[in-house]
N, C-alpha and C positions, 0 to 999 in steps of 0.2 A: 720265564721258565718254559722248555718247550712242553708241550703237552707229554712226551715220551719219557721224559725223567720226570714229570709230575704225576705219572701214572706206573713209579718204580716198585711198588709194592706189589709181595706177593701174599697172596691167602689163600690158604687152604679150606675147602667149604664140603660140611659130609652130609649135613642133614637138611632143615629146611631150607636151606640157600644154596641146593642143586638145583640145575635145571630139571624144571618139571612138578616142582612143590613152594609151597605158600609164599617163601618170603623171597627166594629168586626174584620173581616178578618185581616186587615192590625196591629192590635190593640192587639187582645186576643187573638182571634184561632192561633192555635199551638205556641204560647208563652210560652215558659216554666216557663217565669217569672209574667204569671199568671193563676191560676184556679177557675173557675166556682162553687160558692157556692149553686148557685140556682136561681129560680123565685122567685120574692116576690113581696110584694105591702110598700112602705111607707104609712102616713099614717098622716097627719096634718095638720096644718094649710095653705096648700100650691096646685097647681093643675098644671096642664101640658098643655103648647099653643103651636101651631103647627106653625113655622114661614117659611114654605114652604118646604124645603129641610132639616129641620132639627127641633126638639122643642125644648122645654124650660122651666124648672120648675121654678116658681115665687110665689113668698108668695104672701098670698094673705090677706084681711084685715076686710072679715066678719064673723069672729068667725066659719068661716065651716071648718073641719075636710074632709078633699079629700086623697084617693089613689092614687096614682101612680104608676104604674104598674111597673117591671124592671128586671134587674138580677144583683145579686150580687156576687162581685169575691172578691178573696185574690190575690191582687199584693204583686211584689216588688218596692222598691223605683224607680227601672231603668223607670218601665213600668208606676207608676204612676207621672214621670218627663213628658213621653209622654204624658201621658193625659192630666195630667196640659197644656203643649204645643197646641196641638189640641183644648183644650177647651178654652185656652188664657187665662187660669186662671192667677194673679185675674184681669186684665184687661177687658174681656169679661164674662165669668162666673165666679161666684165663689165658692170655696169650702167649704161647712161648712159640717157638721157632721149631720148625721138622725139614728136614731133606724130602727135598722132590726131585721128579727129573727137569724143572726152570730152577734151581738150585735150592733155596732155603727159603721157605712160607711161615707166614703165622699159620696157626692152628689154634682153635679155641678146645681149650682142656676143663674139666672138669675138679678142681681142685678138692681137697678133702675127701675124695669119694677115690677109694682102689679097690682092685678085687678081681675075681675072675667069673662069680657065679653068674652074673646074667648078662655077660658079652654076649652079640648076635656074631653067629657064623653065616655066612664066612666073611664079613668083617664090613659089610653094607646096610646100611639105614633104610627100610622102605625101596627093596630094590626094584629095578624098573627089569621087564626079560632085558635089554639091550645091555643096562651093568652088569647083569650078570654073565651073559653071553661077552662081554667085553673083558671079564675077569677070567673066564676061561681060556680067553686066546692070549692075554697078558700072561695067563702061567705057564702055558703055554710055549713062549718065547714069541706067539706071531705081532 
């Protein structure tokens, strides 16, 4: 199998397995088994709670339309067995599928848990100035 279909997988990553925080390193950086598609934002029915040392994306149930800030990679199956692992999928989170701009990602969701009271705006985990500054020009159009 060439290495480029074995690394067909897309995930979506918002909290610690962005560049820059705990588990990236141990996770993505310098994984050959996976690479960095970009920044982006999802984009629906769902928003981002910050449960201390870690968030959590969770549908939520009033017709609002929420970003969430992230980065998205192309794994291979090795790398996205790890994440399942770390994220306890699907016993703690689970994975469903969201539209990005590399087409359709996993995303780990927070099952059981909806609501709206303690989503963080504007729709970023622990944001860095450069996400934030990167969200602005994204609404932007630039």
């Amino acid at each position: 199998m060439s290495n480029e279909k074995s690394k067909g997988i897309r995930v979506f990553v918002y909290g610690t397995l962005k560049s820059g925080h705990g588990n990236h390193q141990a996770y993505l950086a310098n994984n050959p088994g996976a690479e960095l598609l970009g920044r982006c934002y999802i984009n629906g029915p769902y928003g981002i709670a910050d449960l201390g040392f870690f968030p959590c994306v969770v549908k939520t149930n009033d017709g609002v339309d929420r970003k969430v800030v992230g980065e998205c990679y192309r794994v291979d199956s090795e790398t996205l067995d790890s994440l399942d692992c770390l994220e306890g999928h699907p016993e703690w989170y689970k994975r469903e599928q969201v539209a990005t701009p590399w087409k359709q990602a996993w995303c780990y969701f927070m099952p059981d848990r909806e609501g709206t009271s303690d989503l963080i705006e504007p729709g970023i985990w622990n944001p860095s100035a450069e996400e934030i500054e990167w969200l602005k020009g994204a609404d932007n159009g630039s």
